[in-house]
Rosetta silent file (secondary structure, phi, psi, omega in degrees, C-alpha in Angstrom):
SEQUENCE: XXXXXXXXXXXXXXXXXXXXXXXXXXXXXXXXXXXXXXXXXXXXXXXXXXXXXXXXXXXXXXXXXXXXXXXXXXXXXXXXXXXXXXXXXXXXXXXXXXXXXXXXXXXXXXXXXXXXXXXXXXXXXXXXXXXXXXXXXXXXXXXXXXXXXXXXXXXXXXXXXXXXXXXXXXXXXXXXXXXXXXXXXXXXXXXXXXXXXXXXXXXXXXXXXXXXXXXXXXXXXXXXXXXXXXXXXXXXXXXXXXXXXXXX
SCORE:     score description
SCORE:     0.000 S_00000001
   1 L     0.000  -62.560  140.066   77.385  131.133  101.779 S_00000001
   2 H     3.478 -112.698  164.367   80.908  131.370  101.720 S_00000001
   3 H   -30.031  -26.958  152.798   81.962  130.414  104.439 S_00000001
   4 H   -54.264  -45.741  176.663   79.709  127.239  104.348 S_00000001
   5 L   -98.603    9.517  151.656   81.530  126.395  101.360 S_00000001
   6 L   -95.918   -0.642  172.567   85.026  126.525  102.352 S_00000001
   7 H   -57.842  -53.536 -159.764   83.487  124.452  105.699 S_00000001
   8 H   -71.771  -58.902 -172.762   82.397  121.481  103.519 S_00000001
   9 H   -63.116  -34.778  140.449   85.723  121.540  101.357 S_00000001
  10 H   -38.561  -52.027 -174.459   87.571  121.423  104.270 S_00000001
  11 H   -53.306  -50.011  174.591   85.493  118.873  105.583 S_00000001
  12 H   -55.210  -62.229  174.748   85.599  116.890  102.386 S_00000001
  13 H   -62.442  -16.604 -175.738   89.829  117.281  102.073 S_00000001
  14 H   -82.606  -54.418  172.951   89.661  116.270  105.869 S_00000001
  15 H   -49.421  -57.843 -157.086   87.871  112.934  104.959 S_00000001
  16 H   -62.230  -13.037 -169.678   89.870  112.354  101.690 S_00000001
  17 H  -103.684  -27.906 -174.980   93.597  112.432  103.709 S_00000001
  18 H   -79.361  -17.377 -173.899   92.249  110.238  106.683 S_00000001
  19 H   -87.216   -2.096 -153.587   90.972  107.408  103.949 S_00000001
  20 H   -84.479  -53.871 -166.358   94.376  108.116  101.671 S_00000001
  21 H   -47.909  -42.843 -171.717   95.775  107.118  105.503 S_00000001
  22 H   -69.410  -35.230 -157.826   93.208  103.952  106.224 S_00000001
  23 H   -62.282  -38.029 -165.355   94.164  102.738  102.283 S_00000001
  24 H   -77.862  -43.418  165.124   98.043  102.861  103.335 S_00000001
  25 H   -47.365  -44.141 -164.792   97.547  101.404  106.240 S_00000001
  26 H   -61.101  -41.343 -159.827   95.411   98.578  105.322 S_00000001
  27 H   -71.726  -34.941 -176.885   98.211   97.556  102.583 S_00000001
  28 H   -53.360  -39.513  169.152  100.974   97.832  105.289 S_00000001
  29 H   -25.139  -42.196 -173.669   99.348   94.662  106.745 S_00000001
  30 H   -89.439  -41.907  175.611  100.706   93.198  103.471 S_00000001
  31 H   -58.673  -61.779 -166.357  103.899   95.342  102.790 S_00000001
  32 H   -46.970  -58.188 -165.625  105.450   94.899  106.427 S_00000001
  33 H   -76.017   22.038  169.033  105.718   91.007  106.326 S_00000001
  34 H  -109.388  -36.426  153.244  106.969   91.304  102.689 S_00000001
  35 H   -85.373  -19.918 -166.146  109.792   93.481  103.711 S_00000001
  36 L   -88.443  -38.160 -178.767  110.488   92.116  107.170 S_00000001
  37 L   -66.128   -8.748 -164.994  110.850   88.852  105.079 S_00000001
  38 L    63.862   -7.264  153.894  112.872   90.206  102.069 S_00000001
  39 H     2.158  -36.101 -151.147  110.012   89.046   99.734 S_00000001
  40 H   -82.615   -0.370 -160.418  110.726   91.746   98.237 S_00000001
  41 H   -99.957   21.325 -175.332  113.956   91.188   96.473 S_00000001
  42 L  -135.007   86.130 -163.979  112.115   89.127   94.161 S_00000001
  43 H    -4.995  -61.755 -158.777  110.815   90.872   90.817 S_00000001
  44 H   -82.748   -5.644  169.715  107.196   89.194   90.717 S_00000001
  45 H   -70.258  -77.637 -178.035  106.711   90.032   94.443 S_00000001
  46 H   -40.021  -39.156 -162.080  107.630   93.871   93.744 S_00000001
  47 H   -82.729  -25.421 -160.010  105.125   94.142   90.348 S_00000001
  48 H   -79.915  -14.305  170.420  102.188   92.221   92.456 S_00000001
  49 H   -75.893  -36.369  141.850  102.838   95.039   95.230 S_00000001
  50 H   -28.964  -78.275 -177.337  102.851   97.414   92.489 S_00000001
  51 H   -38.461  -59.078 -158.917   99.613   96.270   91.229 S_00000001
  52 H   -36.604  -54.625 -176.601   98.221   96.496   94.949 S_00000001
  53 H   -58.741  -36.227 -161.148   99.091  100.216   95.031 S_00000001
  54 H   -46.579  -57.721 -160.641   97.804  100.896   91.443 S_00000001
  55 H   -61.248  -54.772  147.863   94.531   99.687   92.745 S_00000001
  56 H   -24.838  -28.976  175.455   93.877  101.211   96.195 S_00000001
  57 L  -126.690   45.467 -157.022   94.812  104.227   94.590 S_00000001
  58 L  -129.172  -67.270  172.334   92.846  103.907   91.725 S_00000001
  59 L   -82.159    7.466  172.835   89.824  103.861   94.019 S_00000001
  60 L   -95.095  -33.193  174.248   90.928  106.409   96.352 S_00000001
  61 H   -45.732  -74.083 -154.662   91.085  108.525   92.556 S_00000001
  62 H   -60.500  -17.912  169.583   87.678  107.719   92.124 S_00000001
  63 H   -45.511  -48.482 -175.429   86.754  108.855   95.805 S_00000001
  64 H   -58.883  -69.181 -172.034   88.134  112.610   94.627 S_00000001
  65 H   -80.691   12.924  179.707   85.858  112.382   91.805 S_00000001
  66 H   -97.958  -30.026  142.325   82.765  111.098   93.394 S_00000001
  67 H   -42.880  -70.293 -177.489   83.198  113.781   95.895 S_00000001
  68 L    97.621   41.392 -174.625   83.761  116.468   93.780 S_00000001
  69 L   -84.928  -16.902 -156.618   87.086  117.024   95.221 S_00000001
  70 L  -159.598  159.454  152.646   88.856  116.721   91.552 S_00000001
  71 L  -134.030  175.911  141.600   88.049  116.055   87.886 S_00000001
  72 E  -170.522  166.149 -169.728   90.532  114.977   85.588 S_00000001
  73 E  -110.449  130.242  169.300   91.449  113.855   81.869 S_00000001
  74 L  -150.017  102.930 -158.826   94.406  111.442   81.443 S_00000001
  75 L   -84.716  130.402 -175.513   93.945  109.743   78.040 S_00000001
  76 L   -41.918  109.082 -167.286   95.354  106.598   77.273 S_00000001
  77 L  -122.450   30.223  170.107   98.840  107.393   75.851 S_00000001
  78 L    53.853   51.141 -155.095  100.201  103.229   76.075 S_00000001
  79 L  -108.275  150.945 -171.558  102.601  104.810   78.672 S_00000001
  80 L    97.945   25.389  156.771  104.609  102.038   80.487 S_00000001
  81 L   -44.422  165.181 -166.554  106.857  100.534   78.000 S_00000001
  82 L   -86.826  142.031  172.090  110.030   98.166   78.590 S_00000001
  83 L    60.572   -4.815 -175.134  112.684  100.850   79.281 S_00000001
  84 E   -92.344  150.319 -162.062  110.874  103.749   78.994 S_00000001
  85 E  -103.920  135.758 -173.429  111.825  106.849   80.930 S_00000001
  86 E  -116.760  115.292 -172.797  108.509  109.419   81.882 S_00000001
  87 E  -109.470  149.042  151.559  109.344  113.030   82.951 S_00000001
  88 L  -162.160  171.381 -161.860  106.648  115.913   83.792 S_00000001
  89 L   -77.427  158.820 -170.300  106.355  118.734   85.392 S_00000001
  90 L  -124.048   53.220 -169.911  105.116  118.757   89.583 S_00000001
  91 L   -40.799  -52.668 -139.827  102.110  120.534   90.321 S_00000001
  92 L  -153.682  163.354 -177.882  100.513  118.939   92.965 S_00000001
  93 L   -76.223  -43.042 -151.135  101.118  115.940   95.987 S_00000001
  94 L   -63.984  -35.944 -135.642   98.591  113.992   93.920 S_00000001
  95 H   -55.130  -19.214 -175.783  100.747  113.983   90.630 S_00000001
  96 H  -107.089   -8.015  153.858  102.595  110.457   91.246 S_00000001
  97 H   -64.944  -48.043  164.995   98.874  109.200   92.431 S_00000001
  98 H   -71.554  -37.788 -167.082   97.773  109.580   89.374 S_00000001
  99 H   -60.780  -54.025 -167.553  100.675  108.085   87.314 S_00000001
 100 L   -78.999    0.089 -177.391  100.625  105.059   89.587 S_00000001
 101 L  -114.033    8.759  165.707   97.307  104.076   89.659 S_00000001
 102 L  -142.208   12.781  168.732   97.148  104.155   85.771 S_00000001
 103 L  -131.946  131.440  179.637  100.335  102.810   84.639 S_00000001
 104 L   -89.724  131.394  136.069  100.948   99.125   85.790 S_00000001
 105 L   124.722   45.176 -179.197  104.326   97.909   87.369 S_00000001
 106 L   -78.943  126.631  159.408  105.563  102.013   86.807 S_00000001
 107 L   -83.301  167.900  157.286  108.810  102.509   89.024 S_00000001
 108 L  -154.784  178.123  176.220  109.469  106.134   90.484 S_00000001
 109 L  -114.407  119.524 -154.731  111.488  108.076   91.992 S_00000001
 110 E  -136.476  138.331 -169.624  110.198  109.206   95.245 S_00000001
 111 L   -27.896  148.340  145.865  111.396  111.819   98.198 S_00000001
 112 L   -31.252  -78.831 -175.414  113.961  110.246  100.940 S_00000001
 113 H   -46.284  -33.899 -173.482  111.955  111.874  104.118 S_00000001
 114 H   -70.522   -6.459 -159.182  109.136  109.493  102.756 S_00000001
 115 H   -94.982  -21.594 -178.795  111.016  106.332  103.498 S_00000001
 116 L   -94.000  -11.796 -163.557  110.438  108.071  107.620 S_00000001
 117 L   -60.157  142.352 -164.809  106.640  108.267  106.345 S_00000001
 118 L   -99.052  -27.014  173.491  104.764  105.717  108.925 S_00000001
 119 L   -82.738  -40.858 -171.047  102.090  105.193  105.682 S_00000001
 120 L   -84.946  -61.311 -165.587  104.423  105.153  102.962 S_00000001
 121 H   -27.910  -53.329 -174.573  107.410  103.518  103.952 S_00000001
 122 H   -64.116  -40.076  156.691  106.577   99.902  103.878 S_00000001
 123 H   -58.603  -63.478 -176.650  105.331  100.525  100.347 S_00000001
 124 H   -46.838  -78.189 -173.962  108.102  102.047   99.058 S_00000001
 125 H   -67.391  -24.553  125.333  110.203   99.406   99.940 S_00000001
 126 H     3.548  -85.536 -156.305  107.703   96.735   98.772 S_00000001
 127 H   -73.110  -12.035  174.616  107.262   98.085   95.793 S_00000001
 128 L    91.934   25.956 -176.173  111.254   98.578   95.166 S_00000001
 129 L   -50.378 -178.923  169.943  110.681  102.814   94.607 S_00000001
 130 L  -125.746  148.972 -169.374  113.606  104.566   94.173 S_00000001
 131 E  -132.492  115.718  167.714  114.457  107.040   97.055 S_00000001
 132 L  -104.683   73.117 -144.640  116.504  110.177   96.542 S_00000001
 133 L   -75.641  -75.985  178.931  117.671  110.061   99.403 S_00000001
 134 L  -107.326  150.074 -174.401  121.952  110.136   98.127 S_00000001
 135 H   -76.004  -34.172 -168.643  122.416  110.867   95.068 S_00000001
 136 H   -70.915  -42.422  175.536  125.280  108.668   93.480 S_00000001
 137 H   -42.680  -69.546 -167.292  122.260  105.613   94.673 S_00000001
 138 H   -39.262  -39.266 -125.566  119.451  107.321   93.078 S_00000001
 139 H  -108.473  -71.124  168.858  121.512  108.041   89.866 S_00000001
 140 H   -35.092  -59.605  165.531  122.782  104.095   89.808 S_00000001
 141 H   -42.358  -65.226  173.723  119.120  103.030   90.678 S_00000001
 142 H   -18.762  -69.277 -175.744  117.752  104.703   88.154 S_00000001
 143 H   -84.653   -9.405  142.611  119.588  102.892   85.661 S_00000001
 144 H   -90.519    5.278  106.405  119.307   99.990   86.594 S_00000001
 145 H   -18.735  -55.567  153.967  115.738   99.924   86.390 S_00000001
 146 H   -62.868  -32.958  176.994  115.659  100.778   83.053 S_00000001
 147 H   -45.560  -72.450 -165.943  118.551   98.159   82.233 S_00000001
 148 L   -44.161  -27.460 -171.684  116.235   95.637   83.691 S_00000001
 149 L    90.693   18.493  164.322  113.023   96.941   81.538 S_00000001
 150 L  -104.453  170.716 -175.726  111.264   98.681   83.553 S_00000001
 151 L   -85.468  130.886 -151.011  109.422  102.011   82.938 S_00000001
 152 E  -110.194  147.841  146.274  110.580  104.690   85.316 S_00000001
 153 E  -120.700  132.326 -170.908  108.693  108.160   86.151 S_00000001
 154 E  -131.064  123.231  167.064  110.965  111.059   87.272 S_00000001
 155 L   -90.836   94.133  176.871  109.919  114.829   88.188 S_00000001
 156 L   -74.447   20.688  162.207  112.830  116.440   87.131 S_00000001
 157 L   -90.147  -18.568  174.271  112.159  118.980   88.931 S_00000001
 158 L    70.637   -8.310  175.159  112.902  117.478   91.819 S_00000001
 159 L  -153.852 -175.418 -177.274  110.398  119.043   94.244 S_00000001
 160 L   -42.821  171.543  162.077  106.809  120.618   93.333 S_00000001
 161 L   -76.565   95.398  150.903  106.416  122.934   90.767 S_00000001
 162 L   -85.854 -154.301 -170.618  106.664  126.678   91.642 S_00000001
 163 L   -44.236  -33.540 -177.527  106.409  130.068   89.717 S_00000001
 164 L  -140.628  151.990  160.872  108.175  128.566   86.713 S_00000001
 165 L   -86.257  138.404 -161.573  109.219  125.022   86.102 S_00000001
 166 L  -115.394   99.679 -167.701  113.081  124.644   86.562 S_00000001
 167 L  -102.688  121.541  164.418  114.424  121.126   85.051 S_00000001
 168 L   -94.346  174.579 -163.607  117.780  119.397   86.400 S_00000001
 169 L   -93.586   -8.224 -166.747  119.868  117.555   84.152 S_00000001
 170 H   -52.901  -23.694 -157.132  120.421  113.866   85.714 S_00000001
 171 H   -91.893    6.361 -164.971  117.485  113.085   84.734 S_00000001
 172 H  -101.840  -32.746 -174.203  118.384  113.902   81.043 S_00000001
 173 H   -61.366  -67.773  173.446  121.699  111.602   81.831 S_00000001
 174 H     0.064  -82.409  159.517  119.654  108.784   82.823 S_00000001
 175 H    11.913  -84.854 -178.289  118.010  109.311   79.370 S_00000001
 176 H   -77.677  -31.734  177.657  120.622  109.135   77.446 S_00000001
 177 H   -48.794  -39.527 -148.316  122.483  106.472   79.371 S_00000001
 178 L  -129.157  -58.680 -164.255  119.938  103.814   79.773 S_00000001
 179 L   -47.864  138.111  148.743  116.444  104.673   78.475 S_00000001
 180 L   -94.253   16.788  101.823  115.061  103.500   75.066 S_00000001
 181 E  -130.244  156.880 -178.765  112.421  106.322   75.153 S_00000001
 182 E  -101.551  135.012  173.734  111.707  109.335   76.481 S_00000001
 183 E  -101.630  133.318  166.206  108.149  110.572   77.541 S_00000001
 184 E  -117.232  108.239 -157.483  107.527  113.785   77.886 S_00000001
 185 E  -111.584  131.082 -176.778  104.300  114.585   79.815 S_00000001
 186 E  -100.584  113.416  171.143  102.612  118.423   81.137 S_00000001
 187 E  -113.891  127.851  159.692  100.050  118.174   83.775 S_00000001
 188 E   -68.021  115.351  166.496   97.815  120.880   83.779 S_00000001
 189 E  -131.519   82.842 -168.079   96.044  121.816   87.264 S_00000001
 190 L   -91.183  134.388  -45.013   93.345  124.323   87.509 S_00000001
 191 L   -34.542  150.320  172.390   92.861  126.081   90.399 S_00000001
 192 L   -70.152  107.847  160.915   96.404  125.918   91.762 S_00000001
 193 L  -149.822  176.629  154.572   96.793  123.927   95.080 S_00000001
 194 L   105.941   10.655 -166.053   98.371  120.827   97.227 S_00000001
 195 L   -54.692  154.407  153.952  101.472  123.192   96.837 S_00000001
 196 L   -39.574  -18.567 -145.534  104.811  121.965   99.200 S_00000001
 197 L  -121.758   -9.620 -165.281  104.341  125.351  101.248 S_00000001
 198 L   -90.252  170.772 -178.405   99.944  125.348  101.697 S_00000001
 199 L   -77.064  155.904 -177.877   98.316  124.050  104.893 S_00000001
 200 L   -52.824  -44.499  169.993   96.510  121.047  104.406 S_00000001
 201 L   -83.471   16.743 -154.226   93.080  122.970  104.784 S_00000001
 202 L  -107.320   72.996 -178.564   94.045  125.640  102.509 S_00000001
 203 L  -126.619  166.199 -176.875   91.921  124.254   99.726 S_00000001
 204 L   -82.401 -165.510 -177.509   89.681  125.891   97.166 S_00000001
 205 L  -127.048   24.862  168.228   85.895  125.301   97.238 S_00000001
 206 L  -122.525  141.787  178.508   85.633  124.863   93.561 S_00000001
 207 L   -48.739  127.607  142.182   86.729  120.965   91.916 S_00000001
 208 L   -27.092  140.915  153.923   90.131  120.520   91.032 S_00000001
 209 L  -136.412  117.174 -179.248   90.591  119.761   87.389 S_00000001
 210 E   -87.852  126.303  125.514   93.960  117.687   86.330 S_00000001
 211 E   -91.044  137.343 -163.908   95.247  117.282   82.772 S_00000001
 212 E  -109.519   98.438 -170.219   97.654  114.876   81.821 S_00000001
 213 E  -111.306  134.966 -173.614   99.157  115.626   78.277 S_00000001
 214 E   -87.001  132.135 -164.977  101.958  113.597   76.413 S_00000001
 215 L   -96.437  -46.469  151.844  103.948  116.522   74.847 S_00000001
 216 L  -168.586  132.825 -150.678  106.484  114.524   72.844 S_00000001
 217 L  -112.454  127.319 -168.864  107.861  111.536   72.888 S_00000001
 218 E   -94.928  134.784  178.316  111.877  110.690   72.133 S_00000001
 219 L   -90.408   94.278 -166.712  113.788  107.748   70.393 S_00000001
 220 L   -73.253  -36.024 -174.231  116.718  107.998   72.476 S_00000001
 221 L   -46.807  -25.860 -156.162  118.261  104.968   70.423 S_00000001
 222 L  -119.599  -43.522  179.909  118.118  107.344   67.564 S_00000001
 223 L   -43.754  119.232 -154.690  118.834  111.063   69.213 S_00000001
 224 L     1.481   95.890  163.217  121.719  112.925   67.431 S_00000001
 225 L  -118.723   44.787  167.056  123.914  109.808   67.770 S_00000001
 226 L  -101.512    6.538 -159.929  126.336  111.437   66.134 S_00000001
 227 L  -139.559  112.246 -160.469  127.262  113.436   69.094 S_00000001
 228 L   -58.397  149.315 -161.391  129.430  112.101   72.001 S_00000001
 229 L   -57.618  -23.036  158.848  126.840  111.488   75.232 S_00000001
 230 L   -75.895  -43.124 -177.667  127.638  114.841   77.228 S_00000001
 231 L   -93.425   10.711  173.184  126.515  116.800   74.557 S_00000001
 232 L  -113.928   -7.406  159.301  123.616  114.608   73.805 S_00000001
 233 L   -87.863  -23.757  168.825  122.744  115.202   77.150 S_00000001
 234 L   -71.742  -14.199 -155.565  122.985  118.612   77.088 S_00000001
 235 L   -91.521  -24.356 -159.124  121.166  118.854   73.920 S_00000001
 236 L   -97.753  -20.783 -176.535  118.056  117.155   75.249 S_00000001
 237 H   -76.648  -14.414 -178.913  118.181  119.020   78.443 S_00000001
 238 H  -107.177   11.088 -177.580  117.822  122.462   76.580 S_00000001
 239 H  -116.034   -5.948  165.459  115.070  121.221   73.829 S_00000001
 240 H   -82.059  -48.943  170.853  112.907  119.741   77.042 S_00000001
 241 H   -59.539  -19.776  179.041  113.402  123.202   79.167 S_00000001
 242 H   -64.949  -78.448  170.836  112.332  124.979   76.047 S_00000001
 243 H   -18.117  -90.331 -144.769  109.090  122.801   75.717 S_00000001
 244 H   -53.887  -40.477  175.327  108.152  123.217   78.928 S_00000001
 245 H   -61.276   -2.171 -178.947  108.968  127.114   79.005 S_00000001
 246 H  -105.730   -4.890  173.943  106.686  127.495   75.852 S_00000001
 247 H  -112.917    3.110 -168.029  103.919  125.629   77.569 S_00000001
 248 L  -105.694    0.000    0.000  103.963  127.489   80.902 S_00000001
């Protein structure tokens, strides 16, 4: 019985990565002659490619749960404000799947090596992503994005989540530099998978269940600004690692 039921969840996770591939594909039809044209260098271009992804991966969500590959709760928290900067913790490959298919015109910050991705790439540069690929770019990028007024998501963790979450600080600079608020969001993922290091078929045979929780949210305009910008960076970078070490 077993063994039947890690076949079909294989089978099922087998399906679910070749349609995440036909979805990616289909949109490159659209991305590629929007980048080979520089389209893209044009604001209202970038949010309607935006939109494109939200949707397509909106309904690739709802595939997971129709399946009974995943459940999850992610309650309308107005997330996607002018300026606002969104941090959380990195469980899972899905975790910027979800974000982007429920907050519209949401920037990120997204791996380098994905920009070689044969699915992704053409999005990414579509959609304007930020790639952190060198750092002094990313760091620049960043902020101008927020300058401009859009809402940013950043794993400041910088790669999945492993035994404990581990927060760097740029993303705290950023913050303080640029952002008018900070989100602070915890996703909860029971059973643990999708890690950086498992095999693709190395999935359980029980649903997925994702929580998305806003944890607390910061007036950066207003945080200690009585206290020069290194130490107000420092200050936010040890009262976010606390949070998170008190929810883990």
């Amino acid at each position: 019985m077993e063994v039947a039921k890690k076949s079909l969840a294989i089978i099922r996770v087998a399906f679910l990565y070749l349609l995440f591939g036909f979805i990616c594909l289909l949109g490159d039809f659209i991305f590629i002659f929007i980048v080979v044209f520089c389209f893209n260098k044009f604001k209202i271009v970038r949010n309607f490619c935006r939109d494109l992804v939200r949707v397509s991966w909106a309904f690739f969500i709802k595939i997971c749960q129709i399946s009974g590959y995943l459940s999850f709760k992610f309650d309308d928290f107005n997330l996607g404000k002018k300026g606002e900067l969104i941090i959380a913790n990195h469980p899972s490959l899905l975790d910027v799947v979800f974000f982007l298919s429920k907050i519209r015109h949401l920037n990120c910050v997204v791996k380098g090596e994905l920009g070689k991705n044969i699915f992704l790439t053409f999005a990414i540069k579509a959609c304007g992503y930020i790639s952190n690929k060198d750092d002094k770019e990313l760091l620049q990028n960043c902020l101008n994005a927020l300058q401009s007024g859009e809402s940013l998501l950043i794993f400041p963790e910088g790669t999945r989540t492993k035994d404990t979450i581990t927060l760097h600080k740029a993303s705290f600079y950023i913050a303080i530099k640029q952002a008018i608020t900070l989100r602070v969001m915890h996703i909860i993922m029971k059973p643990q998978c999708l890690k950086g290091w498992q095999k693709w078929y190395d999935v359980p045979t029980k649903t997925i269940n994702y929580e998305f929780k806003n944890i607390k949210n910061y007036d950066i305009k207003q945080y200690n600004l009585d206290r020069a910008d290194p130490i107000r960076v420092r200050l936010l970078f040890n009262e976010v690692s606390e949070i998170y070490k008190e929810l883990k």
